[in-house]
Each structure stands twice: as structure tokens, then as C-alpha cells.
C-alpha positions, 0 to 999 in steps of 0.5 A, a space after each residue: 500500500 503506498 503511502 506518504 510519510 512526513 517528518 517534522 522536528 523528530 514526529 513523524 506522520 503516515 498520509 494515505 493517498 488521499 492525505 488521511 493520516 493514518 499512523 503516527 510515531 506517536 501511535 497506537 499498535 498497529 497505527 505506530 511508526 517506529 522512529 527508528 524505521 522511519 530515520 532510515 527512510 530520511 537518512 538519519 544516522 543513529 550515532 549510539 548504534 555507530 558507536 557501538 558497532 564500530 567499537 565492537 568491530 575496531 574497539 579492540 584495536 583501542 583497548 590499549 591505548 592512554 587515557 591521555 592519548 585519544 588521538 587515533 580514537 579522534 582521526 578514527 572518529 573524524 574519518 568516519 564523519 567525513 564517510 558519512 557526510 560525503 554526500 551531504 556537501 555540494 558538489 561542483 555540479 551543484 554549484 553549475 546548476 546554481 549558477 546557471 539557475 542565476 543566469 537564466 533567471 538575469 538573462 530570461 527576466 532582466 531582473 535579480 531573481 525574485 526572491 519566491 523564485 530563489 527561495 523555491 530553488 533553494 528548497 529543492 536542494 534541502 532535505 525533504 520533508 516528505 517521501 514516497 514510501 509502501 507499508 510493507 503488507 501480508 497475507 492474513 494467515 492465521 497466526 502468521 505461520 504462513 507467508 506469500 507463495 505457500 497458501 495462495 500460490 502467489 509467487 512475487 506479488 500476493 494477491 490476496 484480496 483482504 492483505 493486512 499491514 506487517 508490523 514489527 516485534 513492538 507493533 509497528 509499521 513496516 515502511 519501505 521507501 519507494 525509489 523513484 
């Protein structure tokens, strides 16, 4: 089923197709949105988990090291922020397209760009607010003991025509971004 997820501060909302809100991060079961799940769809990086992930894979090589000597634990760290926001810079592409925004703008109007029409450029390159996303659905066997393919014959897709949305261990939504 697809849907639009929208973010604003850390709450997150669930919009069907025609703009009904019908789960929240702040929700009941089955009408709850995990913020984690929901971080990862908008690219959030969760730096507690990083943390431990990277010191269960690398600590060790650590564990010897001066309490007053965290300059390797620092360069670590600082490369791993640069890996992490690589893409969040602007690229030389990026700044093209700026400036050839600017020069059609002059050379179209005869004018400095407006500012609505700046500001709606400038928008483009923001994080969104808004995605595209499928709640993740299932066959409604009972007790959930079976999957697509088994009873129904389906192969890849399900077609069952009473599907109920797949929740997670804390009941949940299952929310998979759409690529567009």
C-alpha cells in the first residue's frame, strides 16, 4: 500500500493517498511508526548504534591505548564523519546548476531573481520533508505461520484480496521507501 510519510522536528506522520493520516510515531499498535524505521527512510544516522558497532568491530584495536592519548580514537572518529557526510556537501555540479539557475533567471527576466523564485530553488536542494514510501503488507494467515507463495500460490506479488499491514516485534509499521 503506498503511502506518504512526513517528518517534522523528530514526529513523524503516515498520509494515505488521499492525505488521511493514518499512523503516527506517536501511535497506537498497529497505527505506530517506529522512529527508528522511519530515520532510515530520511537518512538519519543513529550515532549510539555507530558507536557501538564500530567499537565492537575496531574497539579492540583501542583497548590499549592512554587515557591521555585519544588521538587515533579522534582521526578514527573524524574519518568516519567525513564517510558519512560525503554526500551531504555540494558538489561542483551543484554549484553549475546554481549558477546557471542565476543566469537564466538575469538573462530570461532582466531582473535579480525574485526572491519566491530563489527561495523555491533553494528548497529543492534541502532535505525533504516528505517521501514516497509502501507499508510493507501480508497475507492474513492465521497466526502468521504462513507467508506469500505457500497458501495462495502467489509467487512475487500476493494477491490476496483482504492483505493486512506487517508490523514489527513492538507493533509497528513496516515502511519501505519507494525509489523513484
Amino acid at each position: 500500500m503506498k503511502a506518504r510519510l512526513n517528518r517534522r522536528d523528530n514526529d513523524y506522520w503516515l498520509h494515505n493517498e488521499s492525505g488521511e493520516t493514518i499512523a503516527s510515531s506517536w501511535g497506537v499498535p498497529g497505527k505506530k511508526l517506529s522512529i527508528k524505521n522511519c530515520n532510515e527512510i530520511f537518512g538519519e544516522i543513529n550515532i549510539e548504534q555507530l558507536a557501538e558497532d564500530d567499537w565492537d568491530i575496531y574497539g579492540e584495536q583501542f583497548k590499549n591505548t592512554p587515557i591521555w592519548d585519544y588521538r587515533e580514537i579522534f582521526i578514527a572518529g573524524f574519518n568516519k564523519a567525513m564517510e558519512l557526510n560525503k554526500d551531504k556537501q555540494f558538489t561542483l555540479e551543484d554549484m553549475r546548476k546554481a549558477m546557471d539557475w542565476i543566469m537564466t533567471q538575469y538573462f530570461e527576466f532582466h531582473e535579480q531573481p525574485t526572491t519566491g523564485r530563489r527561495e523555491q530553488y533553494l528548497k529543492s536542494l534541502q532535505q525533504p520533508t516528505e517521501i514516497e514510501v509502501e507499508i510493507e503488507m501480508i497475507c492474513p494467515h492465521p497466526e502468521d505461520t504462513y507467508r506469500c507463495g505457500l497458501q495462495y500460490g502467489c509467487d512475487t506479488e500476493c494477491y490476496h484480496p483482504n492483505k493486512i499491514p506487517y508490523l514489527d516485534s513492538e507493533g509497528c509499521l513496516i515502511l519501505k521507501k519507494i525509489n523513484l
